[in-house]
ZAMARGU-4260 file (C-alpha; in steps of 0.2 Angstrom, whole numbers, plus 5000, padded with zeros to 4 digits):
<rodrens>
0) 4930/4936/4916 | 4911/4929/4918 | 4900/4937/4929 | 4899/4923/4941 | 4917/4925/4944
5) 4911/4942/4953 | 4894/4936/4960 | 4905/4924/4968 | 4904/4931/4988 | 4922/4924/4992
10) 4929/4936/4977 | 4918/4950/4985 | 4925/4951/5001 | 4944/4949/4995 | 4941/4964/4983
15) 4931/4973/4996 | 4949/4969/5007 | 4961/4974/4995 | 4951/4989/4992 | 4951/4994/5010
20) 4972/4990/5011 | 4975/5000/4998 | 4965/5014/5005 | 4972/5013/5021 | 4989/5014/5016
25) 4985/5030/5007 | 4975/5037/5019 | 4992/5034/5030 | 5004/5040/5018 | 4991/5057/5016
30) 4994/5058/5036 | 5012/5060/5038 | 5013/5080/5036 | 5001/5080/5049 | 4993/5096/5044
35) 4985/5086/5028 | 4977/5074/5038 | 4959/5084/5036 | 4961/5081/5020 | 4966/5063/5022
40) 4950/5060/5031 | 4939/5069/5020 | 4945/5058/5003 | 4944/5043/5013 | 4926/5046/5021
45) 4923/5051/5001 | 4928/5032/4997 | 4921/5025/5007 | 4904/5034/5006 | 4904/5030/4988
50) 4909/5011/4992 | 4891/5008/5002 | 4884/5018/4990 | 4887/5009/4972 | 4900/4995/4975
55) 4913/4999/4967 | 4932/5001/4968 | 4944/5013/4956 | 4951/5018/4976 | 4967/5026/4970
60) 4959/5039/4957 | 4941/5043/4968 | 4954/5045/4983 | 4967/5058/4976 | 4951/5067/4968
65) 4944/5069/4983 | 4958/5074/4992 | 4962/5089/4979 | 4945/5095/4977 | 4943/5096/4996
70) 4960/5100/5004 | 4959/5117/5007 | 4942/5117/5017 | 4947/5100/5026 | 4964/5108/5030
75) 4957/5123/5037 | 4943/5115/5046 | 4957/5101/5055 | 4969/5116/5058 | 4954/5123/5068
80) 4952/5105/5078 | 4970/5106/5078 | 4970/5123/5089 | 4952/5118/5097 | 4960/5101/5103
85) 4976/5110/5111 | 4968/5125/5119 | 4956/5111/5126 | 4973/5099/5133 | 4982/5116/5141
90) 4966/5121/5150 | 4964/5102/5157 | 4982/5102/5162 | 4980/5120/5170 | 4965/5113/5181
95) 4973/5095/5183 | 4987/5104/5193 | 4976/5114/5205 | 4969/5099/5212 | 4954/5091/5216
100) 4945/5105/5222 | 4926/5109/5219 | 4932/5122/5204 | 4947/5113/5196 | 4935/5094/5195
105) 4922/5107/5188 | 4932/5113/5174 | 4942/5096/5169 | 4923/5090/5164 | 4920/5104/5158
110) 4935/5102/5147 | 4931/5084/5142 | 4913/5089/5139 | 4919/5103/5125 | 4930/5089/5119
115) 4918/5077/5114 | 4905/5091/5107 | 4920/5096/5097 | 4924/5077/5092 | 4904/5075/5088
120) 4904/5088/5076 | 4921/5082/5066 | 4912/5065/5064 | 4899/5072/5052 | 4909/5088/5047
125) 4923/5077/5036 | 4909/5065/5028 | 4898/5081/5025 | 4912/5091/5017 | 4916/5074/5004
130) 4895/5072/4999 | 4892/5091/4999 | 4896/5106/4990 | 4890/5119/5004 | 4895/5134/5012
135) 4908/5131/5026 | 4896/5140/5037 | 4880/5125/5030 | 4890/5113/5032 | 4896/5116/5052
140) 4879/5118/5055 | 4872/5105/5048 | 4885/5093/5058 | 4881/5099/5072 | 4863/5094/5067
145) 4868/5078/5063 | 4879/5074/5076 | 4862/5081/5089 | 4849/5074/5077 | 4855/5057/5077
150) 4863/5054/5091 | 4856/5034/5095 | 4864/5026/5087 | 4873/5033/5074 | 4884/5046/5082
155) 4887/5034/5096 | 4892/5022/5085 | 4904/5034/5075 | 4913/5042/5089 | 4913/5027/5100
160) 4920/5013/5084 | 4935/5023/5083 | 4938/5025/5099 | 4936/5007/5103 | 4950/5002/5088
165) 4962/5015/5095 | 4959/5007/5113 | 4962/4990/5106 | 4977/4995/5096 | 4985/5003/5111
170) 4983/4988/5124 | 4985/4974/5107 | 5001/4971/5095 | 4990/4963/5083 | 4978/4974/5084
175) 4990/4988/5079 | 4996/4978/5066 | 4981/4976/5059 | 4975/4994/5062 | 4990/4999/5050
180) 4986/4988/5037 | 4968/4992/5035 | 4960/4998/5052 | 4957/5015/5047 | 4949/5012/5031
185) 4940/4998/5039 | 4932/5011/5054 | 4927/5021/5040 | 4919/5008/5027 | 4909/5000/5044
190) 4905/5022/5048 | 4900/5026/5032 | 4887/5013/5032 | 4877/5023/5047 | 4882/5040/5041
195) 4872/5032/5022 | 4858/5033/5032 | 4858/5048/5038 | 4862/5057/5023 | 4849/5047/5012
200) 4836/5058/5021 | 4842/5074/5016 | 4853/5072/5000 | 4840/5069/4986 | 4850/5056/4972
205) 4844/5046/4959 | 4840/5026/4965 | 4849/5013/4959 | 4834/4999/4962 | 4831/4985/4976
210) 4851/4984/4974 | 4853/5001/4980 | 4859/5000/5001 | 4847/5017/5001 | 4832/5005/4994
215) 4822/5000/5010 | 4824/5018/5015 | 4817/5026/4997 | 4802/5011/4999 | 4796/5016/5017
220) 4797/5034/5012 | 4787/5034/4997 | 4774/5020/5006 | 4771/5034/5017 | 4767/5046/5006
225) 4755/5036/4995 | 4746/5035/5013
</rodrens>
């Protein structure tokens, strides 16, 4: 076909759709073990990633790539959250049956507060582990850094998108419905965009030209330089 066939915008955004349904659909069917769904997240935020950054689709053979390459450091890392997140939900329930004392309100924030730390660090660990090839050890740390570094807005936007599509999803029958189609992919195709950003200031890859989404960033920084 001619190249105005794909420069066509309507023909964009229905391979862009189709793109993100199939990649939902395997991200879902990656899921259902359960104990696979780190590695389920990492190839998806690997697809994802690579969307914003060159375009392009081949979702079924970057995605099992991905999810082979990386499955044993995603599945140890989600086995951890795993064991983090229910240590976290016994100790809630331990202090939501004292009361509402002084103590037992003290700790059930606490509680939530390690929660969300936890989750802030799981939104830049999966991406990091698809992008980068460092050390388990690098790679915690440098979510952490991340996830503190950037806070406004890019983490807020990363833990709080998520959340806001599971709230929906919950209290909406369409929204569920649509969440199981292509939700999930969708959360992390909008994600990946802000987590771009981010990375482009430390992860050093060859420009692609004013068509590159990293080319405003690349421009500013070497303006500032010249200076």
């Amino acid at each position: 076909m001619s190249d105005r066939y794909y420069d066509n915008p309507v023909i964009r955004i229905l391979n862009r759709c189709t793109d993100l349904v199939v990649l939902n659909l395997l991200f879902l069917l990656c899921c259902i073990p359960v104990v696979t769904i780190g590695a389920a997240l990492t190839a998806m935020s690997s697809v994802t990633l690579r969307s914003v950054r060159y375009g392009d689709g081949y979702v079924v053979q970057h995605f099992f790539k991905a999810f082979r390459e990386n499955f044993r450091r995603s599945t140890m890392v989600w086995l951890g959250a795993m064991l983090f997140g229910a240590l976290l939900v016994l100790d809630f329930l331990f202090w939501n049956g004292e009361g509402n004392g002084v103590v037992a309100s003290t700790m059930k924030m606490v509680t939530i507060a390690l929660g969300l730390l936890g989750y802030m660090v799981l939104v830049w660990l999966f991406p990091l582990i698809a992008k980068t090839d460092a050390s388990r050890r690098e790679q915690f740390v440098n979510a952490i850094k991340m996830a503190v570094g950037y806070f406004f807005p890019y983490t807020v936007v990363c833990m709080g998108l998520p959340l806001l599509a599971a709230y929906l999803a919950y209290i909406n029958g369409p929204m569920l419905m649509l969440m199981l189609v292509m939700g999930f992919a969708t959360v992390s195709y909008i994600c990946s965009f802000f987590i771009y950003r981010v990375f482009a200031n430390h992860i050093e890859e060859e420009s692609l030209g004013s068509e590159d989404v990293l080319f405003p960033l690349r421009k500013k920084s070497n303006e500032e330089s010249e200076k």
